[in-house]
TORVOMI-790553 format. One record per residue: residue in three letters; x, y, z of N, C-alpha, C in turn. Coordinates in steps of 0.001 Angstrom, whole numbers, plus 500000, padded with zeros to 6 digits. Example, Ala and Ser with C-alpha at 12.3 -4.5 7.8 and 13.67 -1.06 7.14 Angstrom:
ALA513190494310507800512300495500507800513200496700507800SER512850497750507080513670498940507140512900500030507870
end
This chain:
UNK486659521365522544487678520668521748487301520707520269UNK488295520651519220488339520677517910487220519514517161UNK486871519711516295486588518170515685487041517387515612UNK487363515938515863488088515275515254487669514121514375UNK488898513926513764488318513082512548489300511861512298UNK488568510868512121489779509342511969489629508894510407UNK490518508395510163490924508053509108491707506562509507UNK490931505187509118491334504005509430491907503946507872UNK493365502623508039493345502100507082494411501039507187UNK494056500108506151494844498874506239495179498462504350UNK496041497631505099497263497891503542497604496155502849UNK496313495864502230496367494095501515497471494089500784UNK498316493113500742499479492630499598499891491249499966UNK500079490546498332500669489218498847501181489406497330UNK502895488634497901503310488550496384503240487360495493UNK504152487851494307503211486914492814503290485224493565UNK502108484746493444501721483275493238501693482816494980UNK501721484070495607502413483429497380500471482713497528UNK499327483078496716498388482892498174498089481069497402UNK498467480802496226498896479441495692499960478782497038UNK500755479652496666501973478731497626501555478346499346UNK500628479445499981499832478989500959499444478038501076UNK498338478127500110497249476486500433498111475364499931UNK499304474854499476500221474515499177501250473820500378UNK501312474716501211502214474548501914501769474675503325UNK500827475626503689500088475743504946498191476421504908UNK497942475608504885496926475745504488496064476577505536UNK495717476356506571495579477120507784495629478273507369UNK497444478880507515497418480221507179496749480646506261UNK496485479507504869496039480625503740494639480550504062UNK493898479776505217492644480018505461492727481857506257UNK493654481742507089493246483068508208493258483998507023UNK494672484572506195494809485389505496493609485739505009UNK492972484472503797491827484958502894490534485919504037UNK490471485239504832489409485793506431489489487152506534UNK491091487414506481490828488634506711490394490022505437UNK491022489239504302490079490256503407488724490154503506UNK488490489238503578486411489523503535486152489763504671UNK486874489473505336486379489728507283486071491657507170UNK486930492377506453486868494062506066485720494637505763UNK485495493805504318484445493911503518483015493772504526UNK483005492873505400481835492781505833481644493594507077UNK482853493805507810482463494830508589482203496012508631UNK482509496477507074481998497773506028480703497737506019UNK480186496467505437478289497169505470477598496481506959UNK478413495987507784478058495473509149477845497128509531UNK478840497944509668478936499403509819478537500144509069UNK477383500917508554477565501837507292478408503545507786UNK478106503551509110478477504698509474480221504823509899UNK480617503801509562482277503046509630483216504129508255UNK483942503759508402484748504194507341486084503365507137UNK486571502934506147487814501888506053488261502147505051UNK489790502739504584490332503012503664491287501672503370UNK491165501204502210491403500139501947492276500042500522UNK493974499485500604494565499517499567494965497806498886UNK494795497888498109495340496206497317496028496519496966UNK497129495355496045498494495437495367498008495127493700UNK498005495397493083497816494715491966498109493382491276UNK499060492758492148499428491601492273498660490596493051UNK498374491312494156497477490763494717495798490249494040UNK495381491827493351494384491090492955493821490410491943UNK495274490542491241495549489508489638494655488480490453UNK495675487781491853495772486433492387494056486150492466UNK493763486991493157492335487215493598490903486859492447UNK491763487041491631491188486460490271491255485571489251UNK491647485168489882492931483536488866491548482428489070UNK490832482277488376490228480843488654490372479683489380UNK491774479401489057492316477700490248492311478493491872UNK492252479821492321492773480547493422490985480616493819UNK490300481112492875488788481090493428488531479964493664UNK488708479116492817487898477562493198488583477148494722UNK489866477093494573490813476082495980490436476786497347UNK490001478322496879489575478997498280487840478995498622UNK487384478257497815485859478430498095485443477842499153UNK486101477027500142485561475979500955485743477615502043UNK486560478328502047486881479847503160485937480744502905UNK486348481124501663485718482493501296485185482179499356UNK483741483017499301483780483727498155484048484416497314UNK485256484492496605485894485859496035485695486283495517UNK484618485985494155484217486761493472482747487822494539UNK482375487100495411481233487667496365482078488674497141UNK483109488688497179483788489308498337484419490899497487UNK484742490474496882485404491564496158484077492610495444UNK483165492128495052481676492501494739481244493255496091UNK481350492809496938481273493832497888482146494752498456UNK483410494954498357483899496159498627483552497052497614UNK483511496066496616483023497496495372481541498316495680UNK480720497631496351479616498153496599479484499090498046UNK480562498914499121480592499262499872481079500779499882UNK480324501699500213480546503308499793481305503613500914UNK481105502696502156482059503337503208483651503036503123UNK484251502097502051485361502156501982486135502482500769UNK487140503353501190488055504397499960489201503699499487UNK488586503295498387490114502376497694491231503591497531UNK492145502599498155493370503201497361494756502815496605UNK495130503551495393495944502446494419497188502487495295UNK498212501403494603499624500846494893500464500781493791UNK501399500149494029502036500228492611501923498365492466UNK501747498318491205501167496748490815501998495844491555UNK502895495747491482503746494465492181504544494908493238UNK504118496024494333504174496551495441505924496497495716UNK506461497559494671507903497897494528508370498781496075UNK509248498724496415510050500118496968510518501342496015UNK509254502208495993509921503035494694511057503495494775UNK511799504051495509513299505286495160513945503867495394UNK514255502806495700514876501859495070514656501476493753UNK513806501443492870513700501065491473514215502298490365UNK514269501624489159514420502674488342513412503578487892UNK513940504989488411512596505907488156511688505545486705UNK512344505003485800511735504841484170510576503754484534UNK510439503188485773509959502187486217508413502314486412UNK508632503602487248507712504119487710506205504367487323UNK505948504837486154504868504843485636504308504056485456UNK504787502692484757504033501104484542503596500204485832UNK504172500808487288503769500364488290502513500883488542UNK502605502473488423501807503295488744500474503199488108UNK500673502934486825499261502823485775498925501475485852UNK499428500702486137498777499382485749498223498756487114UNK498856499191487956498061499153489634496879500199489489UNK497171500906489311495764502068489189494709501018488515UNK495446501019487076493802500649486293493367499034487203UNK494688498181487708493717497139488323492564497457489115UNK492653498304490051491655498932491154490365499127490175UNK490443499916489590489449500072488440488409499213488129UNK489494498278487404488684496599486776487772495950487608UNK488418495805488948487767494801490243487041495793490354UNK487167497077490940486179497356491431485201498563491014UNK485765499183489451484433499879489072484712501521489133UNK485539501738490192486176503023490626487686503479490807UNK488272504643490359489182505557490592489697505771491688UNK490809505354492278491349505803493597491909507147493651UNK491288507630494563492196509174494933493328509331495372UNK493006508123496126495097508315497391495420507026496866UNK496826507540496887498009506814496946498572506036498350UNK498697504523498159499206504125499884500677503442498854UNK501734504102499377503000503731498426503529502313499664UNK503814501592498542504586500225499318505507500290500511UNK505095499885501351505576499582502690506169501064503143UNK505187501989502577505309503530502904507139504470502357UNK507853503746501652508443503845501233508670505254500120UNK508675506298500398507956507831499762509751508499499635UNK509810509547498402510671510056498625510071511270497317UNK510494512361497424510043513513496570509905513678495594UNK510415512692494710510800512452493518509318512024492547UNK508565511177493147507213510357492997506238511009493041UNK506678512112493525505295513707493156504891513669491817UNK505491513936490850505187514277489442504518512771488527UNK504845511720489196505005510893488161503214510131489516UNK503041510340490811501813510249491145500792511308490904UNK500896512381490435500073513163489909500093513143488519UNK500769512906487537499997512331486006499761510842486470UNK499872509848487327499193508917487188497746509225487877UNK497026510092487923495624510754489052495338510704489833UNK496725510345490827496027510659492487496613512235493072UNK495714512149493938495519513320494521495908513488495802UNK496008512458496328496916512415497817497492511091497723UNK498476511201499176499472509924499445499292510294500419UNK499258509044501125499683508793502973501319508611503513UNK501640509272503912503344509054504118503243508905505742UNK504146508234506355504861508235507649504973509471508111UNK504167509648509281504636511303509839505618511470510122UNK506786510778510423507943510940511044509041512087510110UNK508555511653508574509263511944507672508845513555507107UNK507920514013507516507246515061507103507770516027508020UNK507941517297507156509247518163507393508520519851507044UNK507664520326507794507105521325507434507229522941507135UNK507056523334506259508152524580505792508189525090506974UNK506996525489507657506757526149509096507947526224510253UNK508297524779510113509125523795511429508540523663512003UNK507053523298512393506341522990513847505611521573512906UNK505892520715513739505143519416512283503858519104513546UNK502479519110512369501645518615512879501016517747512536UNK501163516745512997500510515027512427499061515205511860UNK498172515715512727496699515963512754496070516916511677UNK496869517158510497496478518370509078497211517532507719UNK496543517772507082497467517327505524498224518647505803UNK499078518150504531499773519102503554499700518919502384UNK500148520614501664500785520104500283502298520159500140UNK503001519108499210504139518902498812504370519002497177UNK505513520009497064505810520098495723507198519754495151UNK506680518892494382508475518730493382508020518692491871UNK509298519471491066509331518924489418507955519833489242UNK507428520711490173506298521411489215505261520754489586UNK505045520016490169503867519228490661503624518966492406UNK502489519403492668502089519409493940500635518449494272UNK500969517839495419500326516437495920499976516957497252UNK498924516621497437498155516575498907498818515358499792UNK499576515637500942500167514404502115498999514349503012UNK499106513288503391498499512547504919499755512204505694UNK499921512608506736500545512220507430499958511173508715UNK500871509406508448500478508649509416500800508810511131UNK500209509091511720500338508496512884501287507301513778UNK502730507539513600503131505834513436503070505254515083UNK502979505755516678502826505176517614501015504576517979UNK499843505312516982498713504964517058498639503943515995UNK499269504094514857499213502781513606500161501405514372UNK500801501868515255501483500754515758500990499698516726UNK500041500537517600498826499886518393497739499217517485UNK497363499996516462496038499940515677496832497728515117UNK498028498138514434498726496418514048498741495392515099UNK498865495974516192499456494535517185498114494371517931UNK497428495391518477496117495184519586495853496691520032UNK494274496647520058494378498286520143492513497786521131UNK492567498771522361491786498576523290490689500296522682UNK489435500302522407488632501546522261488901502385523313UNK488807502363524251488754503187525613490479503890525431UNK491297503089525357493056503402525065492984504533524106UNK492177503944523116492345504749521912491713506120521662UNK490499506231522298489642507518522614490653508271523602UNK491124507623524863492058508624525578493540509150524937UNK493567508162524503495314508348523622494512509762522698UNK493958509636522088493521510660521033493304512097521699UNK492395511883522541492371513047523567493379513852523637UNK494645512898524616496030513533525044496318513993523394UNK496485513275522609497500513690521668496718515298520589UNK495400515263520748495293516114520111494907517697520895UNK494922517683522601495620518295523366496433518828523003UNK497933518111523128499139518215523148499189518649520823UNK498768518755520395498950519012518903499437520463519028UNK500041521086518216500224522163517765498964523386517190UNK497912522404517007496731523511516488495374522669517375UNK495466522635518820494174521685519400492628522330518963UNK492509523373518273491238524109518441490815524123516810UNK491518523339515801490874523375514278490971521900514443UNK489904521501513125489718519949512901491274519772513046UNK490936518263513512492305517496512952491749515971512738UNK492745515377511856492163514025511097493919513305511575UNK492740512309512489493979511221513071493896510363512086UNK495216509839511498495775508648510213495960507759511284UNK495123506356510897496404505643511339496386504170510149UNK497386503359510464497537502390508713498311501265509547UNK497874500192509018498944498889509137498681498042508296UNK498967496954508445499036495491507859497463494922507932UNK496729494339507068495092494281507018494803492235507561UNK496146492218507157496335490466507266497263490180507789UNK498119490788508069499131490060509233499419490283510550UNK499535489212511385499280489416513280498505488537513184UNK498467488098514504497751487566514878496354488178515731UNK496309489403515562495588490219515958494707490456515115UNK494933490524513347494310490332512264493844489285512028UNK495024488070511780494527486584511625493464485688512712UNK492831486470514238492473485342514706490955484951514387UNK491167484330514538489467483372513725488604483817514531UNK488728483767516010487289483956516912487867485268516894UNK486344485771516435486043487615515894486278488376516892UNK485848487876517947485658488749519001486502489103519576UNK487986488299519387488735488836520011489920489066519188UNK489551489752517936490707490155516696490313491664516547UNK490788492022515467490957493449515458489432494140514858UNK488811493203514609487040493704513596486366493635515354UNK486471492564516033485587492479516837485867492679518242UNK487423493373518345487632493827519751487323494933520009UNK488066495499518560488116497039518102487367497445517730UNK487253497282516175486408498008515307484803498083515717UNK483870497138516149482794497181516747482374497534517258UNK483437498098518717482881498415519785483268499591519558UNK484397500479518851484970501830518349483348502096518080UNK482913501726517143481975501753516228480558502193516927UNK480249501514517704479444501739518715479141502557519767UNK480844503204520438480906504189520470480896505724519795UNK480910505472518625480683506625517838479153506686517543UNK478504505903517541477117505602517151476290506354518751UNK476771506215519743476318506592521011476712507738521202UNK477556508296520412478046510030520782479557509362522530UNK479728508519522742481135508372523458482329508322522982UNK482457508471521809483769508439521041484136509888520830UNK485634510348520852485724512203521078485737511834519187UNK485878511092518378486214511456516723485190510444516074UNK485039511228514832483882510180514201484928509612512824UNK484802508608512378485170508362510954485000509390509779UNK485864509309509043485449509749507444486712509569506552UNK486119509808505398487110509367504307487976510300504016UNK489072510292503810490417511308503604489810512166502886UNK489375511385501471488609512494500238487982513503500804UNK486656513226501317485900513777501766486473515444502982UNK487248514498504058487857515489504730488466516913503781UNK489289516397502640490020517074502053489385518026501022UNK488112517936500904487075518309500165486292519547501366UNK486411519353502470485459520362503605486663521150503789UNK487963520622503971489657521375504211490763521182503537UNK490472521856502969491645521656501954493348521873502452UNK494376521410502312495447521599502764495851522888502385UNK496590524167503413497301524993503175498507525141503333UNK498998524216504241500461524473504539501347523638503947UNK502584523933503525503805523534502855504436522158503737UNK504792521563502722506149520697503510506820520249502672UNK508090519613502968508741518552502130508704517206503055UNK508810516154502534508876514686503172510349514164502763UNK511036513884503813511978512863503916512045511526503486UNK513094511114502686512509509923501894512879509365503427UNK512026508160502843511944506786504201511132505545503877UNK511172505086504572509813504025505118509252504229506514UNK507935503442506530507753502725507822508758501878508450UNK508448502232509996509762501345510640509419499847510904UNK509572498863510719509999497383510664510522497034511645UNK510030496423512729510979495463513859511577496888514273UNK512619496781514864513961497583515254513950498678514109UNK514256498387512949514699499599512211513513500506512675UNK514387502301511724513421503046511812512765503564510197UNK512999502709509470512516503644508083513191504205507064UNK514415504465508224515139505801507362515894505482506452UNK516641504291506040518014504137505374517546502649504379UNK516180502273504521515553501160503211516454499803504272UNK516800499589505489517852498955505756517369497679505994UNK515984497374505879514948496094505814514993495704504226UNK515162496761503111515605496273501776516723496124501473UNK517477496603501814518998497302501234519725497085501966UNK519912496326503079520822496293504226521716495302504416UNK521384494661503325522631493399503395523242493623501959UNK524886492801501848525307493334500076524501492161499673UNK523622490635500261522844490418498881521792490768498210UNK521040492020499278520178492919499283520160493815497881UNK521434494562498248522189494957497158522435495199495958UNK523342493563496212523187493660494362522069493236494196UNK520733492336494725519646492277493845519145493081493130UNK519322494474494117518755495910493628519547496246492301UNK521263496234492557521637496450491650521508495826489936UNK521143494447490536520509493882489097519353494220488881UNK518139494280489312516946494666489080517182495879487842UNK518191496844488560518487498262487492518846498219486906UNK520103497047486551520640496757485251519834496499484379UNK519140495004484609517814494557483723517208495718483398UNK516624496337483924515879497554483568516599498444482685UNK517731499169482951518063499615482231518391499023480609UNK519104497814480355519186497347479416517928496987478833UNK516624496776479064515474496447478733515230497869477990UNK515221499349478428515306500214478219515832500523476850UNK517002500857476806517627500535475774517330500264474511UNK517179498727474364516438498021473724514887498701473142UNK514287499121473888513112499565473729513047501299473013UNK513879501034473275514650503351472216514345502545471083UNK514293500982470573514820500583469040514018499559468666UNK512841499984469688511439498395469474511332498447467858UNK511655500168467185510488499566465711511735499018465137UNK512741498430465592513735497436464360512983496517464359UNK512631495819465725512155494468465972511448493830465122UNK511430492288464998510569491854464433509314491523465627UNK508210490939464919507373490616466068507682489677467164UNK508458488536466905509138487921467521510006488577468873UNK510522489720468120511518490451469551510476491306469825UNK509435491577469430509029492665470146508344491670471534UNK507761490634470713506953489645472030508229489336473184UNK509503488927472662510338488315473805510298490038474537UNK510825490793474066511174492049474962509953492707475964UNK508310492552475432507367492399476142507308491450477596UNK507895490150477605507670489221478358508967489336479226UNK509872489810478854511552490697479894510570491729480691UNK509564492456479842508953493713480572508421493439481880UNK507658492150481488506711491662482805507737491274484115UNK508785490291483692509508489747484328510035490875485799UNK510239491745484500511359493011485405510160493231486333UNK509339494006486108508658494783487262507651493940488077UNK507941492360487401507402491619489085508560490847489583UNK510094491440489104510978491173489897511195492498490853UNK510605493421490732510691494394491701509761494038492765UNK508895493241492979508430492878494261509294493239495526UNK508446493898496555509422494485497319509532493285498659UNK508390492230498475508885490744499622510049489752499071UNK510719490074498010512333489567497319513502489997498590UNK512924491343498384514058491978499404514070491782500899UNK512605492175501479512197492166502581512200490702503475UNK512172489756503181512322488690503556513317487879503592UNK514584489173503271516209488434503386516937487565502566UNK517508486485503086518588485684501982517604484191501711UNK516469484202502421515294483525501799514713483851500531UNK514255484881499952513602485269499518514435485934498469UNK515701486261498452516376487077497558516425486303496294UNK516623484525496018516518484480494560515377484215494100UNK514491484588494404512931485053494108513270485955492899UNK513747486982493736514254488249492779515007487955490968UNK516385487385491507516904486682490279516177485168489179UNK515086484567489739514070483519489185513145484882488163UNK513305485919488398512955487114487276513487487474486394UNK514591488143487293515635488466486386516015487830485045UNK516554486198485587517372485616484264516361485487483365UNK515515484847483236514464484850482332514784485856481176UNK514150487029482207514163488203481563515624488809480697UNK516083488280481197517755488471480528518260487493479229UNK517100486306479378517188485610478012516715486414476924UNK515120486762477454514332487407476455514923488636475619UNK515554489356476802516581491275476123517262490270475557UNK517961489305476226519275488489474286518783488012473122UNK517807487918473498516999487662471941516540488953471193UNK515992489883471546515216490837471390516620491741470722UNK517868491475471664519317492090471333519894492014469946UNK519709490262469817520006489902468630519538490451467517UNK518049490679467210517928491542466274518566492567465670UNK518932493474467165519965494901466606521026494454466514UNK521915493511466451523200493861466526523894492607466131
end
């Protein structure tokens, strides 16, 4: 049989001010949540021979750094200790997001870059290092984000295999690719989504060594490496959240996975995408289908967990307005006085952490989340307006 090679990974995000609003409101939960970020971290140097690809939001780790958020969580976790150690931990491969974990081909492409760079450089700050891959919000990928993720410096993205469309026509989950648009070409990962789907809810070692078996059998190329993806949620489930270790996803799974690879009984060993992609480089072509990951019932395909209701909708549709008119405005920053340049700065922020993509995702709850951005921001462009006109 081929080599095989795993590629774990899990995907941190909480939006602006939510892990405040936790201990706030349920405190419990915001105990499990915090658990499970450091619960990662430690099973990284618990394992050195482990591997854990690991993405934050930039929003997230603003939060992660807020002083009143370190102190109220110290009785759980250490955060400044915690985060100090993923940075030190060589077995896990950060990877960036876009700062306030947007649905990109829903936002305005002009959008794009300030998500892109300012999530990047957070990763940086906390932790010291450059991410290679891209894990795009709630896997949400469409062709367009090639050019504008390669001048921001990554070098791969993980997309949903479902969506991956290979010049060939024979799609094989178990190989990168490269994908090109606009002149620019990006290294894909393609996820795994019936093994990432086990890996979220409960995933048995023995299941998972045989599942792997069959499936890389049954692959299109069984006799060259192949690198099984698989990705979920790092904090949500109760499979993530449960307190006694032993029987959550670090200490049902990951341990005893772990152990088996350490004994030579596991058919795949860990390693880091980079690395893989560095011994094999991708040769074959594809294009990717825009999509998402599938959600409950849906499948990905139509944003219909963002976009699926009209108040869904128009949020989106305002989000682009704001944006666009912010835009605008900004063709004509050097009229401004300092005054408008500061209000039109503080519209800036507004907008792209009104693109939070849990506004949308969480329905007619959560939708004037979205607009508590917006208007603000719609004072500030009338001021900033006034100047020109």
């Amino acid at each position: 049989m081929a080599q095989i090679f795993h590629a774990l990974g899990l995907h941190m995000h909480q939006p602006p001010g939510n892990l405040k609003l936790l201990l706030d409101s349920n405190p419990w939960e915001a105990e499990q949540i915090i658990r499970c970020y450091e619960r990662a971290a430690r099973y990284a140097h618990r394992y050195p021979d482990g591997v854990l690809h690991v993405g934050f939001s930039g929003i997230l780790l603003e939060q992660l750094q807020d002083p009143e958020i370190i102190d109220r969580y110290r009785p759980f976790v250490d955060i400044p200790k915690m985060l100090e150690s993923y940075a030190q931990a060589g077995n896990i491969e950060l990877l960036g997001m876009g700062y306030f974990h947007p649905i990109f081909p829903l936002i305005p492409q002009t959008d794009w870059e300030d998500q892109l760079i300012s999530g990047r450089r957070m990763v940086e700050q906390v932790f010291g290092r450059s991410p290679k891959g891209f894990w795009p919000p709630e896997m949400a990928f469409c062709m367009e984000m090639i050019p504008a993720l390669v001048k921001a410096g990554y070098e791969y993205v993980v997309v949903d295999g479902v969506h991956v469309q290979p010049h060939s026509g024979v799609l094989d989950l178990y190989q990168p690719y490269r994908a090109s648009y606009g002149g620019a070409t990006i290294t894909v990962i393609p996820r795994d989504r019936d093994l990432s789907n086990a890996q979220e809810s409960g995933l048995d070692p023995i299941w998972f060594f045989n599942e792997v078996r069959h499936k890389v059998a049954q692959s299109p190329h069984p006799d060259i490496p192949r690198l099984i993806t698989t990705w979920s949620d790092g904090e949500n489930g109760g499979w993530f959240r449960q307190m006694h270790e032993e029987s959550g996803f670090f200490g049902r799974f990951f341990a005893p996975y772990l152990e088996a690879v350490r004994s030579g009984q596991a058919p795949m060993r860990p390693l880091a995408i980079s690395q893989y992609l560095r011994d094999h480089p991708p040769v074959a072509e594809s294009s990717i289908r825009t999509g998402a990951w599938n959600v409950g019932a849906t499948s990905g395909l139509d944003f219909s967990q963002w976009a699926g209701t009209e108040s869904q909708r128009q949020a989106v549709a305002k989000i682009c307005a704001v944006s666009a008119r912010y835009w605008r405005i900004k063709s004509q920053e050097h009229k401004l006085s300092p005054h408008g340049k500061e209000a039109l700065a503080k519209a800036r922020k507004l907008i792209l952490e009104g693109e939070t993509s849990c506004f949308l995702f969480w329905g007619e709850a959560w939708v004037p989340e979205l607009y508590k951005r917006t208007e603000p921001a719609e004072r500030h462009l009338a001021a900033a307006e006034a100047e020109l006109f």
